[in-house]
C-alpha positions as CSV (number, residue, x, y, z in Angstrom):
1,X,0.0,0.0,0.0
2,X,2.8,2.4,0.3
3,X,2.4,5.3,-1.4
4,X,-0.3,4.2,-3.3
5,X,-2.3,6.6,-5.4
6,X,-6.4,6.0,-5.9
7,X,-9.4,7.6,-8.0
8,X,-12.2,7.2,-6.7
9,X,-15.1,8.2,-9.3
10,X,-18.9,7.6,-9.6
11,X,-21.9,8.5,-10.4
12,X,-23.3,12.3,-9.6
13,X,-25.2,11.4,-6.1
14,X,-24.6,8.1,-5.6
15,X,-22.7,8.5,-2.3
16,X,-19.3,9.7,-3.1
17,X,-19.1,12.3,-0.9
18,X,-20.0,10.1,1.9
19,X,-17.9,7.7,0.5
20,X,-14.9,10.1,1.0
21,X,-15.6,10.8,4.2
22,X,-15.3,6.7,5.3
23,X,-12.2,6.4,3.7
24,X,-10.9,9.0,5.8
25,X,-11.7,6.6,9.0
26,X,-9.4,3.9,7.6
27,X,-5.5,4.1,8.8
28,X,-2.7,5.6,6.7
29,X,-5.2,7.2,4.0
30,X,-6.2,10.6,2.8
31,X,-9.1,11.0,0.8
32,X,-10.1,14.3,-0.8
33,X,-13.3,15.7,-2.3
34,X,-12.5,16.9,-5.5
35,X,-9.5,19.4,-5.2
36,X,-9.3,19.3,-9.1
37,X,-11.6,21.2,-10.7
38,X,-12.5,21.2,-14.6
39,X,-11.1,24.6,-15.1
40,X,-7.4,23.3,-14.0
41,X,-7.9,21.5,-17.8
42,X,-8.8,24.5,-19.7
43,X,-5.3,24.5,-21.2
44,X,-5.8,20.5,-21.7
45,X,-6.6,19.9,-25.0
46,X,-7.4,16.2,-25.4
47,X,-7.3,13.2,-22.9
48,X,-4.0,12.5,-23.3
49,X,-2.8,16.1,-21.9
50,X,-5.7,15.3,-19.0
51,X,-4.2,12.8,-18.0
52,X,-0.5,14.2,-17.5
53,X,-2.1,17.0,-15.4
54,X,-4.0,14.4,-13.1
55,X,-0.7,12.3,-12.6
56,X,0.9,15.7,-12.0
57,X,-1.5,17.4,-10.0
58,X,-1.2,13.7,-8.0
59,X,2.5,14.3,-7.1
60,X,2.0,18.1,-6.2
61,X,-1.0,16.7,-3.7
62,X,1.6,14.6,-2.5
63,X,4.0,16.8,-1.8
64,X,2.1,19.3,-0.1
65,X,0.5,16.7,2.3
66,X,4.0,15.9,3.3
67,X,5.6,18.7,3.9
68,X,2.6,20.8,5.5
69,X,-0.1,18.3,6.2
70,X,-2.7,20.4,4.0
71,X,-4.5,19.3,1.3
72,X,-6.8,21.0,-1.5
73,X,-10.1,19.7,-1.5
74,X,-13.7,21.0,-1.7
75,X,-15.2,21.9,2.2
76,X,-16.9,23.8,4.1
77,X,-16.1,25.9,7.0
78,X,-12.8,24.3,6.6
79,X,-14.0,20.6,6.9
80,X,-15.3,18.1,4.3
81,X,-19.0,17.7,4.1
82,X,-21.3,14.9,3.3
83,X,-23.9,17.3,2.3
84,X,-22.8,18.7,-1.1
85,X,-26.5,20.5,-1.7
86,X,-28.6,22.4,0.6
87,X,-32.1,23.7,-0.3
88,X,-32.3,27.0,-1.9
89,X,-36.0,29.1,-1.3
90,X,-35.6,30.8,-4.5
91,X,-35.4,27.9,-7.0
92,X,-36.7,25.3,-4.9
93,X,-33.6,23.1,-6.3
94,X,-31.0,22.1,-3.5
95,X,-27.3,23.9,-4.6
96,X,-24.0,22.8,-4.1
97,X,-22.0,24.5,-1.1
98,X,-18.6,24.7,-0.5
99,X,-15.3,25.8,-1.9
100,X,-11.7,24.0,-2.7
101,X,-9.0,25.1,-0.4
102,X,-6.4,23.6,1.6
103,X,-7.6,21.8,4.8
104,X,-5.8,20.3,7.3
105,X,-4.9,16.9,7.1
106,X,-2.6,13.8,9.1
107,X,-0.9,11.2,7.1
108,X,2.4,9.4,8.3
109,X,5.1,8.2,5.8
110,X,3.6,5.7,2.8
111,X,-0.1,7.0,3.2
112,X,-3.1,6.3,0.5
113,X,-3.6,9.2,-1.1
114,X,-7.3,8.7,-3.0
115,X,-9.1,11.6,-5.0
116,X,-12.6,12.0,-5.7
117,X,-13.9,14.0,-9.1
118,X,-16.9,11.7,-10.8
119,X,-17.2,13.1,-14.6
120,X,-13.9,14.1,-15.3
121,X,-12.4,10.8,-14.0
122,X,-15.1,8.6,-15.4
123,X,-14.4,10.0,-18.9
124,X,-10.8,9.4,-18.5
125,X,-10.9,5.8,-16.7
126,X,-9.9,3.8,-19.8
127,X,-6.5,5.6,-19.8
128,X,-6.1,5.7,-16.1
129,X,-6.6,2.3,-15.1
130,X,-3.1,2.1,-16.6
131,X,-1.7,4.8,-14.1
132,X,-4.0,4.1,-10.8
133,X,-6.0,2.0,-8.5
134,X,-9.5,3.1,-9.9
135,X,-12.7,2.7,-8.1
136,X,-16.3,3.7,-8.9
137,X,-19.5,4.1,-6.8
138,X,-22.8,3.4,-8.0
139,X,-26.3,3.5,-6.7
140,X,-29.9,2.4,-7.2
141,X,-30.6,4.7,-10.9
142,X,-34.2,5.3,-9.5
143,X,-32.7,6.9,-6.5
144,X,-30.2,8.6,-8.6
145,X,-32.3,10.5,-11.4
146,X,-34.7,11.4,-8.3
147,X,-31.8,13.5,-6.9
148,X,-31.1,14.9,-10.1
149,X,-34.1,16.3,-10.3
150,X,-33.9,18.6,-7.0
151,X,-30.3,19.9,-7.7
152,X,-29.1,22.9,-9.3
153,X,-26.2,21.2,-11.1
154,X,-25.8,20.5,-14.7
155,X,-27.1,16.7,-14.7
156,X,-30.2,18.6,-13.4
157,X,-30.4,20.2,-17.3
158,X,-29.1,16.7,-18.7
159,X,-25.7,18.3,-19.4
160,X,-22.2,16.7,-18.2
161,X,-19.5,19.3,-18.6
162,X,-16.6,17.2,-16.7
163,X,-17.8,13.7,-19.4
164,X,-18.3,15.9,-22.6
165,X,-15.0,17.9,-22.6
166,X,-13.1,14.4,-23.2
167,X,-15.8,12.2,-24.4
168,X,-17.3,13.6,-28.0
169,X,-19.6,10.7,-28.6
170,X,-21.6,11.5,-25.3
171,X,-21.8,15.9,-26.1
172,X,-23.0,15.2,-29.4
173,X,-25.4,12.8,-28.0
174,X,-26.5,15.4,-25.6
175,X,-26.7,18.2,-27.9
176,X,-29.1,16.3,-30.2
177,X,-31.5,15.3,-27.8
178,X,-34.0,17.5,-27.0
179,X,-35.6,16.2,-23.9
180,X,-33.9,17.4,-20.6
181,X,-35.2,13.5,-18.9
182,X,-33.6,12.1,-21.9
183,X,-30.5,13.7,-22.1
184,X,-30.5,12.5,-18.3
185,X,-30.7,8.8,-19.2
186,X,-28.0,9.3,-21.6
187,X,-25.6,10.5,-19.1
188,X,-27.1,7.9,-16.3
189,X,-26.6,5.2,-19.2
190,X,-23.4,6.5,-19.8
191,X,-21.8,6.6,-16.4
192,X,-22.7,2.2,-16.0
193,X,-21.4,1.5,-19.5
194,X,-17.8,3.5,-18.8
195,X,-18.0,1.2,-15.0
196,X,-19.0,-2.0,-16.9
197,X,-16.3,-1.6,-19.5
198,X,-13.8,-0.1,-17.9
199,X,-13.2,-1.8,-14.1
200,X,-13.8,-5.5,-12.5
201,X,-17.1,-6.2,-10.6
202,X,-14.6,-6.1,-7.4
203,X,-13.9,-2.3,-8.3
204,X,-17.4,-1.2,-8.7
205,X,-19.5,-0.7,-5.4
206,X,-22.7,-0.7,-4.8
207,X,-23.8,3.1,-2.3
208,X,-26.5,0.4,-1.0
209,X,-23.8,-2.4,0.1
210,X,-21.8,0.9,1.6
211,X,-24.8,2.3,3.6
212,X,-25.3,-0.9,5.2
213,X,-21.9,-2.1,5.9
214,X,-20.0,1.4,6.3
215,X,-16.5,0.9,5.4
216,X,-15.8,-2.3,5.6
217,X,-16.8,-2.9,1.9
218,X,-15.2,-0.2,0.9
219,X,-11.9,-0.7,2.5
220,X,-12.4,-4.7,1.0
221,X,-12.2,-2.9,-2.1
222,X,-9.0,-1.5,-1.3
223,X,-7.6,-4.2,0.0
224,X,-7.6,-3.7,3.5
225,X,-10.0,-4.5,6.3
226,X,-12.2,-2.8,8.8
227,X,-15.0,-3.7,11.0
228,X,-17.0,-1.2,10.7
229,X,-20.8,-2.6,10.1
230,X,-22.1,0.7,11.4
231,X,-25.6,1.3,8.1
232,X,-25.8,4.9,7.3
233,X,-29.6,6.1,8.0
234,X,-31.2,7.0,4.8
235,X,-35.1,8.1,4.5
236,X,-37.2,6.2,2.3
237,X,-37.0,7.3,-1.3
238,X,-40.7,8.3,-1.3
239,X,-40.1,10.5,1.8
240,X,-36.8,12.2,0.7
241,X,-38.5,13.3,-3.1
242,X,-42.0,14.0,-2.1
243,X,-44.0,15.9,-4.7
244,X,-41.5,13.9,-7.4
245,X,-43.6,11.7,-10.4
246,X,-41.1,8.9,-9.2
247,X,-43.6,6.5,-11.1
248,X,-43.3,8.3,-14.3
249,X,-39.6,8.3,-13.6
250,X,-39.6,4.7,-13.2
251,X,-41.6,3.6,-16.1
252,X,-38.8,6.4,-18.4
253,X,-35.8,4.3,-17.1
254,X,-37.3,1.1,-17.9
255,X,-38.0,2.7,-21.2
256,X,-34.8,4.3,-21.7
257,X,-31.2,2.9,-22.2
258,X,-30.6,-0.1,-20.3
259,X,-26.4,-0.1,-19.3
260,X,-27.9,0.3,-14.9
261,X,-29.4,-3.7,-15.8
262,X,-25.3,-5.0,-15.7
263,X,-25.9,-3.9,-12.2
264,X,-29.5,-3.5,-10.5
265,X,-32.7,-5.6,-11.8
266,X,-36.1,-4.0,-12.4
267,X,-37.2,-5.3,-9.4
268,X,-34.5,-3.2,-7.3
269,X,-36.0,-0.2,-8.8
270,X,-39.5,-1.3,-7.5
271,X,-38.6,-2.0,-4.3
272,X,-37.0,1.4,-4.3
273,X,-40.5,2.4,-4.1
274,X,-41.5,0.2,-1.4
């Protein structure tokens, strides 16, 4: 494990956040909410320059962490937050919150440094599987295109700034479809066919298996071990999006694209709705 270098990716609002925040329990590892942000590629012109700047930004992160114990990363108050969104009156949509800059952090000699970033990384995985320990979170897609329908990010508009800058295929997808709900499939169809591809079953987790076992699965993933069986408490679906036509969202994504059936059954999206 010494010095070892992870990305850990995933789908919009499956549960990375919180994700990040367990791996920070387990010993020797440093986990960080995205410190890189898409404009630190504007002078990136195709995934092979992308990919240089994420091994080097990597080695800078390093660096710092070792000689100051700081880190970049996107928090709040100066701390890393598993609420991303909060409600806003105005729109009625729940916005994101926070800001990168450093935060303290402790790591001794040889620690796991894992970064969190879900489009940009998930666009780039087939080239950086060669480079790093890779790792991608996934979650129920019922729940999923619920929450992207009460957040003011760009999924909300069926738009995917971080995937389309090094994936073509998927913006001119995007740009031809009309539909906002469709364009949303796409990119939820997109995000399970880049995991299915891309990573082994073992890399590829499963927010429900995390809620209930804390992070014991994910440090299995890792290749360590933890006892933690401690379930996160999550509200039913029907509770946390009321007011939502989760029916007629159900019957669109058994309709739609079908790359979330490698993973979840029809019948795990019904039983999302108890």
């Amino acid at each position: 494990m010494s010095g070892s270098n992870w990305l850990l990716t995933g789908i919009p609002r499956a549960g990375t956040s919180v994700s990040t925040r367990l791996l920070n329990s387990l010993p020797d590892t440093v986990a960080l909410n995205e410190p890189l942000q898409l404009t630190d590629f504007e002078d990136c012109a195709d995934a092979a320059a992308a990919l240089e700047r994420i091994v080097e930004r990597f080695r800078e992160i390093r660096e710092q962490i070792t000689s100051s114990s700081t880190a970049p990363a996107v928090n709040v108050a100066g701390a890393q937050s598993d609420a991303r969104v909060m409600a806003d009156s105005e729109t009625g949509l729940r916005r994101p919150q926070g800001e990168v800059s450093d935060i303290e952090v402790s790591a001794s000699p040889g620690f796991r440094l894992v970064i969190k970033q879900n489009a940009l990384f998930t666009a780039l995985l087939h080239r950086l599987v060669d480079q790093f320990e890779c790792l991608a979170l996934i979650r129920n897609p019922l729940d999923v295109l619920a929450s992207w329908q009460t957040v003011d990010l760009p999924v909300n508009r069926g738009r995917l700034p971080g995937g389309e800058r090094y994936d073509s295929q998927l913006a001119n997808i995007l740009s031809a479809e009309e539909d906002c709900l469709h364009r949303q499939l796409c990119i939820l169809d997109w995000f399970y066919r880049r995991f299915h591809s891309c990573l082994p079953n073992t890399r590829v987790l499963r927010f429900e298996d995390v809620a209930t076992g804390g992070v014991a699965g994910l440090a299995r993933a890792l290749g360590e071990r933890a006892e933690d069986a401690v379930p996160l408490e999550l509200a039913p679906l029907t509770e946390r999006y009321r007011g939502l036509d989760l029916d007629g969202l159900l019957q669109a994504l058994f309709d739609g694209p079908t790359a979330w059936r490698d993973f979840y059954t029809q019948a795990d999206c019904e039983r999302a709705l108890g």
